[in-house]
C-alpha positions as CSV (number, residue, x, y, z in Angstrom):
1,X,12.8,-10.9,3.5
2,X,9.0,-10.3,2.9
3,X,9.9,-7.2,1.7
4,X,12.2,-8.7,-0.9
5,X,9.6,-11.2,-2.1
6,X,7.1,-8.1,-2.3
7,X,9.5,-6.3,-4.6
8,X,10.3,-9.6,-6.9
9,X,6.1,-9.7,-7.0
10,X,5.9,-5.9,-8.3
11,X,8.7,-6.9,-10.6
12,X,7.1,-9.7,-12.4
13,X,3.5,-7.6,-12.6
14,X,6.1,-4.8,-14.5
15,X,8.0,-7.4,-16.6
16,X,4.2,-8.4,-18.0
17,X,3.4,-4.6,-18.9
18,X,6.4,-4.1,-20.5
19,X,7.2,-1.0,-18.6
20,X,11.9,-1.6,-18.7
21,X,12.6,2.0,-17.0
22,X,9.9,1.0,-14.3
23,X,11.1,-2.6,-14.1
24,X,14.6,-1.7,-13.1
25,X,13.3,1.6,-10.7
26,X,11.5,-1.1,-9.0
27,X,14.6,-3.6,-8.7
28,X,17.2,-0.9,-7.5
29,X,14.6,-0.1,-5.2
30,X,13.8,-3.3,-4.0
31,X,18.2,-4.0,-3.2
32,X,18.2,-1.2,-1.6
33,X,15.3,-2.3,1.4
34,X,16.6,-5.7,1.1
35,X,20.3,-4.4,2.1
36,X,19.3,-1.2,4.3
37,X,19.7,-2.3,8.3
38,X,15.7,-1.6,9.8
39,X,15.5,1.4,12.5
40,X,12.6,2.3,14.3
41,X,10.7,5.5,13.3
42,X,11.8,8.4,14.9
43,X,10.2,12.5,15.6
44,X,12.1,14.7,12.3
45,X,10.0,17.8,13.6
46,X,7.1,18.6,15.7
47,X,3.7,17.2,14.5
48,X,0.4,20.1,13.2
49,X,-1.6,17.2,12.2
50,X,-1.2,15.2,10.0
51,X,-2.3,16.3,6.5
52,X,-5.3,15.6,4.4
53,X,-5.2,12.7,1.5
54,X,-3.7,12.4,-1.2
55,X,-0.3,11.8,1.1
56,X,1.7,12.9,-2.5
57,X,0.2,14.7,-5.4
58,X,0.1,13.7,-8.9
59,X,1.4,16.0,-11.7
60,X,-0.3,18.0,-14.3
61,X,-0.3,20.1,-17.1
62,X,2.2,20.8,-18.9
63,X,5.6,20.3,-16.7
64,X,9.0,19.1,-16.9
65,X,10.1,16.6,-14.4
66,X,13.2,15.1,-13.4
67,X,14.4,11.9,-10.8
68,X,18.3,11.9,-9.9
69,X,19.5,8.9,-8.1
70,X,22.5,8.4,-5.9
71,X,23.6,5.6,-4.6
72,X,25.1,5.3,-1.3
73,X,28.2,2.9,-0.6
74,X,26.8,-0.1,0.4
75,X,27.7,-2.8,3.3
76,X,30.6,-4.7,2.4
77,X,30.3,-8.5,1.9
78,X,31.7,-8.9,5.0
79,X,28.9,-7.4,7.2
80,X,26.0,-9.2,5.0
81,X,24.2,-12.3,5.1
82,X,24.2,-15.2,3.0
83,X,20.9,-14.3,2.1
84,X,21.6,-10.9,1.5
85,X,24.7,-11.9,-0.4
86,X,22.8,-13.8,-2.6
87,X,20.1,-11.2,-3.5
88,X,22.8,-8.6,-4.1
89,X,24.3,-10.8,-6.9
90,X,21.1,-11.3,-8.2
91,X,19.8,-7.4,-8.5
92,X,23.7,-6.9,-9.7
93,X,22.7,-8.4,-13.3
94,X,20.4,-5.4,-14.0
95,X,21.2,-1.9,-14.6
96,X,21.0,0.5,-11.8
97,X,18.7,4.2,-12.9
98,X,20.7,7.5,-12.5
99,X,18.2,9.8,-14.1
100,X,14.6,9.9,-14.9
101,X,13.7,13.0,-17.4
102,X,9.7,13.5,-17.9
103,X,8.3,16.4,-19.9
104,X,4.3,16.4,-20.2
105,X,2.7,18.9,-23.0
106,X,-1.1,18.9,-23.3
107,X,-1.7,14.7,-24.9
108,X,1.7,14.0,-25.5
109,X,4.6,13.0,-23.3
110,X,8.6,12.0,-23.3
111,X,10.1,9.6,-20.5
112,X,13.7,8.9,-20.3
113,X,15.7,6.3,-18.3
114,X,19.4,7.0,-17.9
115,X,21.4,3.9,-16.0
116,X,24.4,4.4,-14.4
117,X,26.1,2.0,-17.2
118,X,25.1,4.8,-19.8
119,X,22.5,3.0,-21.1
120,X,19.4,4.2,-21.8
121,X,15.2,3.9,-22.6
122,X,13.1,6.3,-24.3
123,X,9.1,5.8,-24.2
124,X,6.7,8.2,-25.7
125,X,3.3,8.8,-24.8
126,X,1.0,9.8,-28.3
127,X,-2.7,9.9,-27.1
128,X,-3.6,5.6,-26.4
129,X,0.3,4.9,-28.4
130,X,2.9,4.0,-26.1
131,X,6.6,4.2,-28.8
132,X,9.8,2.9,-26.9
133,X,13.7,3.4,-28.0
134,X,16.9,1.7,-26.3
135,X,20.2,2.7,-26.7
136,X,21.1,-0.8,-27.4
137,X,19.4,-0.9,-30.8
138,X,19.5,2.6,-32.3
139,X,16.5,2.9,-34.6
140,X,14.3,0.2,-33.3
141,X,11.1,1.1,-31.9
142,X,8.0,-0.8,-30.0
143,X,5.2,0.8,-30.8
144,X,1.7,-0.7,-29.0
145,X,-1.8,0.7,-28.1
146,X,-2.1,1.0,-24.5
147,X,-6.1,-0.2,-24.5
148,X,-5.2,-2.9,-26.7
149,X,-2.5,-5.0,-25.0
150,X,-3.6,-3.8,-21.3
151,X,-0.4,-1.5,-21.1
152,X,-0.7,0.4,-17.7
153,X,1.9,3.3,-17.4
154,X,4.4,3.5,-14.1
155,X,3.4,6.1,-11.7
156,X,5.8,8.8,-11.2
157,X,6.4,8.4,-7.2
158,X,6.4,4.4,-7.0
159,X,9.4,4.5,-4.6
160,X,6.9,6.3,-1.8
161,X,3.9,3.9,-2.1
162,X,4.4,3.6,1.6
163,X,3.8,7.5,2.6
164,X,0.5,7.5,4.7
165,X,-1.3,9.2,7.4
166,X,0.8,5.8,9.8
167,X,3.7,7.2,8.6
168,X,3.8,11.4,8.8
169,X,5.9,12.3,11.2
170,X,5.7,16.4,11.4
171,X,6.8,19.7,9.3
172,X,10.5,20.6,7.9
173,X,11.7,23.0,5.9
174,X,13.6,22.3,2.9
175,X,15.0,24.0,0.2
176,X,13.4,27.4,1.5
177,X,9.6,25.6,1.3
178,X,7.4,24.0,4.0
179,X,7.5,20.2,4.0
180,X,5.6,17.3,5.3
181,X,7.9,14.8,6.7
182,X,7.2,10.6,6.2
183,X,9.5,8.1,7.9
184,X,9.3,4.4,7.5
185,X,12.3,2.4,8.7
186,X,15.4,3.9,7.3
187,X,13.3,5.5,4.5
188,X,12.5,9.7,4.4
189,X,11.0,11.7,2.4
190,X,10.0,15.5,2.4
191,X,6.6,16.4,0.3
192,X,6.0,20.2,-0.3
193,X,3.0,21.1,1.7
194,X,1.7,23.1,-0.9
195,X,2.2,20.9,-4.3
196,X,2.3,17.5,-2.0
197,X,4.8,16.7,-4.6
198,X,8.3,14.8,-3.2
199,X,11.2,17.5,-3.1
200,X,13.6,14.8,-1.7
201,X,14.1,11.2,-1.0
202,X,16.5,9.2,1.7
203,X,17.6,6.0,3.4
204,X,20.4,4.7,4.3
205,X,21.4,3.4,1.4
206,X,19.9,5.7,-1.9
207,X,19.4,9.7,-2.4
208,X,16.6,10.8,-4.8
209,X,16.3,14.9,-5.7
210,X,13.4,15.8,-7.7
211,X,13.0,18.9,-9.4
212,X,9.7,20.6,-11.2
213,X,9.4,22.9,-14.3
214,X,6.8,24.5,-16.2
215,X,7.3,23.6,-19.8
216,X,7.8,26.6,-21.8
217,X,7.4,25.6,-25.1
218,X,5.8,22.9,-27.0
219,X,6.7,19.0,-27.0
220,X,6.5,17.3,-30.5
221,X,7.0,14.0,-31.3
222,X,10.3,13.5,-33.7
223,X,9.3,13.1,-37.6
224,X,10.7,9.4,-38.0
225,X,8.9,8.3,-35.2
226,X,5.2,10.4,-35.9
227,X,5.9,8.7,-39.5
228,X,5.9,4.9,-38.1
229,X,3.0,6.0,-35.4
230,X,1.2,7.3,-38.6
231,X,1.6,3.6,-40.5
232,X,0.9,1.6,-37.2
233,X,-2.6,4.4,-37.2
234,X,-2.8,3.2,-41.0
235,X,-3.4,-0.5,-40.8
């Protein structure tokens, strides 16, 4: 359960920010520990030592980026708690993520949120401007100045906060490419040893692939929405 209340902290700290797409990462992420059954760690591969910090890289340059989620079935009613009935009907009301799409280009980047319900969130990242679109109201548009309102941005790998020198646990090979290996509980996750960027995420409970490409051409803001960044500039 402490794990639970730490997730419904993180939440609240998101909420305040204004961050949605991070907000509901964070709540799909925090069901699935609260329902996953605990195991202890076990030996994926034969340890070299466990690798320098930072445990998983940051990205840079120009890139595109993308997070696919898959849910695994879950425990039926049945085989859960009251308590972990109860938090299950409670992370039901929000939507669960089934894509995260990033592409970066020199000052000026594009995030977008797909859920499972279809819905989606679109934030863009102008210089200090932060401009955010939902599917749910076509044409509206938040626009805010990150160093003004104390906006911070999500980091990209919030779901492996836990990855640390405690938790290496050897080398694998994945997808043709050497991996570090980190195992907490139920939780897995192979970093490529030469980016130290995630390839793959698993527990018992949620699959996450990531995949990495260079951008090959240049990422410019739509004209409607560089026309109401250029009157928010204005006044």
């Amino acid at each position: 359960m402490k794990s639970a209340k730490n997730g419904t902290l993180r939440f609240a700290k998101l909420a305040l920010w204004g961050d949605v797409a991070a907000t509901f990462s964070l709540i799909f992420l925090g069901l699935v520990a609260s329902l996953s059954p605990g195991k202890g760690q076990e030996e994926t591969a034969a340890k070299s030592g466990p690798p320098r910090p930072p445990y998983v890289g940051m990205l840079s340059g120009n890139y595109s980026f993308t997070k696919k989620y898959l849910a695994k079935p879950q425990q039926e009613n049945a085989n859960l708690t009251q308590e972990q009935k109860d938090l299950k009907l409670f992370y039901s009301r929000f939507p669960v993520p089934q894509e995260m799409e990033s592409k970066q280009f020199e000052n000026l980047r594009w995030d977008k949120m797909t859920y499972t319900s279809g819905l989606s969130t679109e934030t863009w990242r102008a210089g200090n401007y932060r401009l955010t679109s939902r599917s749910t109201s076509p044409g509206a548009v938040s626009i805010l100045s990150a160093s003004q309102t104390g906006y911070k941005d999500s980091i990209d790998f919030q779901e492996l906060e836990w990855v640390s020198k405690e938790t290496y646990q050897g080398e694998q090979t994945l997808q043709d490419k050497p991996c570090y290996v980190y195992k907490q509980a139920d939780q897995t996750v192979w970093i490529d040893k030469q980016t130290k960027l995630p390839l793959a995420y698993e527990s018992s409970s949620l699959q996450i692939n990531y995949t990495y490409r260079e951008m090959d051409q240049p990422l410019r803001l739509p004209e409607g929405l560089a026309l109401k960044l250029q009157a928010v500039k204005g006044n």
